[in-house]
N, C-alpha and C positions, 0 to 999 in steps of 0.2 A: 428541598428534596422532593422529588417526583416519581410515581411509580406508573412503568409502563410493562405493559404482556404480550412482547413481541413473539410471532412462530417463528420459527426457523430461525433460531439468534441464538450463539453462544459468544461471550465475549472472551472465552479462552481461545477457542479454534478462529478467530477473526485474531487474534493477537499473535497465532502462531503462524499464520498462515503464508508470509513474506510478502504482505503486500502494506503495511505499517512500520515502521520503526520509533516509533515515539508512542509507543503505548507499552506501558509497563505494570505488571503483576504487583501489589500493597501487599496483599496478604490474601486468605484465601477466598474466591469467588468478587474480589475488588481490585478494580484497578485502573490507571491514572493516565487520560489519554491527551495529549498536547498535540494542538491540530491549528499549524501555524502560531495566532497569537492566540488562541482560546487554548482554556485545560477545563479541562471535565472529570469528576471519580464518576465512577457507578459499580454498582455491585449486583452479582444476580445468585438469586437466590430459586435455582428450578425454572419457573417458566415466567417468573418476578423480576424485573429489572428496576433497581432505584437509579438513581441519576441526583447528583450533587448538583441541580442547575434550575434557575427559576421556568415555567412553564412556557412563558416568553421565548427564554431564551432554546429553548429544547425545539419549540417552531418553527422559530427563525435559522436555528443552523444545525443543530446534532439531529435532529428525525432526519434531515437530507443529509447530513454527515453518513451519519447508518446505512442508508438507503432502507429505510422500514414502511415505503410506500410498497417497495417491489415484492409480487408475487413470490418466492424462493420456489415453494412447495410445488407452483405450476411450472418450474424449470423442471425441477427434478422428476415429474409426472412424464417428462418429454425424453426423460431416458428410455432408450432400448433396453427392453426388461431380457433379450437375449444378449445383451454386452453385459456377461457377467461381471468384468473390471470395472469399467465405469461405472453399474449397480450399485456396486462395493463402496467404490471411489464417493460416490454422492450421498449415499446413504451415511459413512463414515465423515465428512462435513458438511454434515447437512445444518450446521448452523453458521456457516458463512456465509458473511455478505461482504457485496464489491463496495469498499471506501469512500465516499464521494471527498476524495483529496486535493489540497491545493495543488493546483500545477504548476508552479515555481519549483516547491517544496519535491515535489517527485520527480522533478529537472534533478535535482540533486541528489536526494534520494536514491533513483536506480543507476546515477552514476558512481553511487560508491559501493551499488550491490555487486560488482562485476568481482569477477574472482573473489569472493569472498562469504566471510559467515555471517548466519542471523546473527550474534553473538556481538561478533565486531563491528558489522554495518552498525546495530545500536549503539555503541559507544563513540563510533566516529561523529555521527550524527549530533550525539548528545554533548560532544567534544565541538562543534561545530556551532551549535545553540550558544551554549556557557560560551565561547573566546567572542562571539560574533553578532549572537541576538541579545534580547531588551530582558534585562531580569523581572519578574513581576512577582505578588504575591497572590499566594493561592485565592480563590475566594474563603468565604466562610463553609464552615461545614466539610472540610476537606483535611484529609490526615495529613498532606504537604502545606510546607509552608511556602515554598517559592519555586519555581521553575523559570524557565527560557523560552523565548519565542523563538521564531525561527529565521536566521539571517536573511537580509534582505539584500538581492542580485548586486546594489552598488556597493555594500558592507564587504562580501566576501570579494569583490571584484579588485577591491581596494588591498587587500592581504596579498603578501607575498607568496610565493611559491614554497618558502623554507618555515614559514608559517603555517603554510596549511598542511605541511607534510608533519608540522608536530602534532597535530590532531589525526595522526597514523594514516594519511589520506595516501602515502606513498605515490608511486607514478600518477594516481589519480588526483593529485593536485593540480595537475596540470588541466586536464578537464576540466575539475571545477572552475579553477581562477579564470580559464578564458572563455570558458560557456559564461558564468557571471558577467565580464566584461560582455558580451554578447548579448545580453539581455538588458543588463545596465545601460545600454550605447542604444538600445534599439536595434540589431541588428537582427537577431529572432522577437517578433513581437509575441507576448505570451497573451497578447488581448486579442488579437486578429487569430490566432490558433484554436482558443476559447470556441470562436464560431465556426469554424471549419471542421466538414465532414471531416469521419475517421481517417480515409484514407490520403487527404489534402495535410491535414495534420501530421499526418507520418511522417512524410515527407517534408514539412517543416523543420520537424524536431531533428531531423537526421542534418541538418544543418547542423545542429550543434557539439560544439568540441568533445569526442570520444560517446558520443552517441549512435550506437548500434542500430541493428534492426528489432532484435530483442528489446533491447534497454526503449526506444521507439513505442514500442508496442507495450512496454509497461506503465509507461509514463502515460498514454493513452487510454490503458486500461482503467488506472488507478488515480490519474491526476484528468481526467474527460471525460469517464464514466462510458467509454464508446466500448460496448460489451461488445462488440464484433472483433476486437482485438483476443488475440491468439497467441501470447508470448512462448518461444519455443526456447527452453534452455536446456541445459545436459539433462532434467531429472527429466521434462516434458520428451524431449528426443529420445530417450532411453526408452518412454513407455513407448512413445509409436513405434521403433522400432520393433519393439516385443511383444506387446498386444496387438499392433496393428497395421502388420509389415502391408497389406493391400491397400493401407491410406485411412487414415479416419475420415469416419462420414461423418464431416463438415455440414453438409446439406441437411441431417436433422436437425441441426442447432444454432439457425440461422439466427441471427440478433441476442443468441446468449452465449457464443462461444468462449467469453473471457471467463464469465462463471462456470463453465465447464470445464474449463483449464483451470482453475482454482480447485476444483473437488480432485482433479486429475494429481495437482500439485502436489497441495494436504497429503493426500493420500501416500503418496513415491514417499514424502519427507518424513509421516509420522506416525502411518500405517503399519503398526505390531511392533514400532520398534521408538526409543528414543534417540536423541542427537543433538548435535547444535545445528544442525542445517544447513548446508550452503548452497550458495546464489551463486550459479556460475553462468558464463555464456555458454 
């Protein structure tokens, strides 16, 4: 166990935020985040973070999982203090950070956020883990005892179509199974993507079966860490249309747009109100 005092971190509004689905609420202020084949608890207590993980291991992969190197506070300084909405919008999650996620894992990921809810996306996913990935045991120090890693491209490649629809993937099994063979085969390299600008990457990814421009840009966002990504969905289209029918001004928020569309997002989904959420195009 380790205790870390990160600014600008809440691990509730990072959990709710649609850009994870395999991070789950234990109980209150703790909770349980599987990130590929790593699991990690942590708990926060105010501006206190524990973390169930030796100091090693917190080095090597969760401080860059978090993103806990990056300035938050100097994003939000970059708000236009006369864009009342966005003021709102950033100040109300101001404890998000962008994911540093695997990008297999978020190939698949925002292919089964299309038409659908927080709610569901995590259970398909977690139905996906359990039939397809590697069961393991918690570490020590952890109220789980076991969880799922997360299928790997030739595992699910290998699964039928009438199989992966019982894990509720419905028409979007189709996507997965042959995005999977596609990756499995080499035919999208996910290691030549890795090193390509955000916008060469886009354009890879939309090679892949039932891969959007949206869904492109989120996989980017969240599985590349390329903060110039801008994913635009019904909640994001709604606000430009209503806060910002002469265009948002893009140009102040050059290299942090995807964090800005996060505070933007948060906000439309959880701002004054409850829900389950949904991800739509």
């Amino acid at each position: 166990m380790i205790t870390e005092k990160p600014e600008e971190f809440d691990i509730g509004q990072i959990a709710a935020s649609g850009q994870c689905f395999r991070m789950d609420r234990l109980e209150e202020g703790r909770y349980a985040v599987k990130a590929g084949s790593r699991y990690l608890e942590l708990e926060q207590d105010r501006d206190r973070l524990l973390l169930c993980c030796s100091r090693e291991e917190f080095e090597d992969f969760w401080k860059q999982y978090f993103d806990l190197e990056t300035d938050y506070g100097a994003v939000r300084c970059r708000v236009d203090g006369s864009d009342t909405y966005l003021t709102e919008a950033a100040e109300f999650g101001k404890g998000i950070r962008i994911l540093r996620q695997d990008l297999w894992e978020m190939v698949i990921t925002f292919l089964v956020t299309q038409q659908n809810n927080i709610r569901r996306i995590r259970r398909i996913i977690e139905l996906l883990c359990e039939k397809y990935g590697e069961k393991k045991a918690c570490p020590a120090d952890c109220i789980g005892q076991s969880y799922y890693t997360f299928p790997m491209a030739a595992r699910l490649a290998e699964a039928s179509e009438d199989e992966l629809r019982a894990c509720n993937l419905g028409y979007r099994a189709r996507y997965v199974k042959k995005t999977a063979r596609q990756v499995a085969d080499g035919q999208v390299d996910l290691s030549a993507i890795r090193g390509m600008e955000y916008l060469q990457a886009r354009e890879e990814l939309l090679k892949c079966c039932g891969v959007g421009e949206k869904v492109a840009d989120c996989i980017c966002l969240f599985g590349l860490h390329a903060l110039q990504a801008f994913p635009v969905d019904t909640h994001i289209r709604q606000i430009l249309e209503r806060h910002y029918p002469e265009g948002f001004p893009f140009e102040k928020y050059e290299g942090c747009e995807g964090i800005i569309q996060q505070y933007l997002f948060y906000y439309d989904l959880l701002g004054g109100k409850k829900g389950q959420g949904r991800m739509e195009e």
